[in-house]
N, C-alpha and C positions, 0 to 999 in steps of 0.2 A: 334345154336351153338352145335357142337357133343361135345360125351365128354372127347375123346382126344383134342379140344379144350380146353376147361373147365379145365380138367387136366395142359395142359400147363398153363394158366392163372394163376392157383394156384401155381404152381409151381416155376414160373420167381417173383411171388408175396413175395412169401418165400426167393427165393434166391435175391433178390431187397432188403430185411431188411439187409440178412446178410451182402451184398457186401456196403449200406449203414455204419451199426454197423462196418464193416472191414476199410474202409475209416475213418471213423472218427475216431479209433484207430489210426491209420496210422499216421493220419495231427498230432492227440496228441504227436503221439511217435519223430515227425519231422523226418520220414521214407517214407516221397514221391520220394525218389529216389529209392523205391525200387517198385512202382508201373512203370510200363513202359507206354510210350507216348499211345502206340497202344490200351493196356487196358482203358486209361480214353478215348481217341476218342469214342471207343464201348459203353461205357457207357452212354455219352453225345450222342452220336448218339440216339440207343435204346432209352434215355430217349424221345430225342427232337419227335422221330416219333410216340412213343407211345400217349406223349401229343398232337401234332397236331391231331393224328385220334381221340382220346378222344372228343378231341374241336368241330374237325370237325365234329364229330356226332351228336354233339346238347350237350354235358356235358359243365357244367360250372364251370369246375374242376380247383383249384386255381394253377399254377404252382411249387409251393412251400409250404410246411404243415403252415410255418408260418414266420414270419421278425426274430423272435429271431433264427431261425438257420444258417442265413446265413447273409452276411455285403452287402451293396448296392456296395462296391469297388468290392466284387466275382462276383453278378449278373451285374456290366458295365462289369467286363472283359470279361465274358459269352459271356455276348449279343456282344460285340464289335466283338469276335472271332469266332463267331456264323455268323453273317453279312460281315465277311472278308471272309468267306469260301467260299460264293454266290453271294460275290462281289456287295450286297445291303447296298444302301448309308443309313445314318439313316433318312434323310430326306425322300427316299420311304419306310422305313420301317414304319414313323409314317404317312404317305399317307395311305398306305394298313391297319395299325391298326385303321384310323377313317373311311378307307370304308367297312369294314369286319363287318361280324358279328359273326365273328371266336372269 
């Protein structure tokens, strides 16, 4: 890894807490209409590909810090809108997650 690599890394590391800490203000203030469609797409995007290549490296990194930050109703609507974008049924998605060792 160079260390314009490294640099970057740090970098999106730092702005990841903020844009975090900035959302969860946000949901408190009940001000999601002032985030746009296009900004949370990117977000969920970058996070989704990040995690995969994470996984797919061999990390066995949890995808979420922990249950008390998030409701199991956010992570189905996730997942649902996640599998409707790729047009995979959940029945292959939990095919692929018992043959995977992702």
């Amino acid at each position: 890894m160079s260390s314009a690599d490294a640099t970057a890394g740090t970098a999106l590391s730092q702005e990841a807490a903020q844009a975090l800490r900035a959302a969860m203000e946000i949901l408190d203030a009940g001000a999601i209409e002032t985030v746009s469609d296009e900004a949370v797409q990117q977000l969920l995007l970058a996070g989704t590909k990040l995690y995969f290549a994470k996984r797919d490296s061999g990390s066995k990194l949890a995808a979420l810090p922990g249950p008390e930050d998030i409701t199991a109703s956010e992570v189905a609507t996730a997942c649902v809108g996640l599998t409707e974008v790729v047009n995979l049924e959940l029945f292959e998605l939990a095919l692929w997650a018992a043959w995977s060792n992702v």
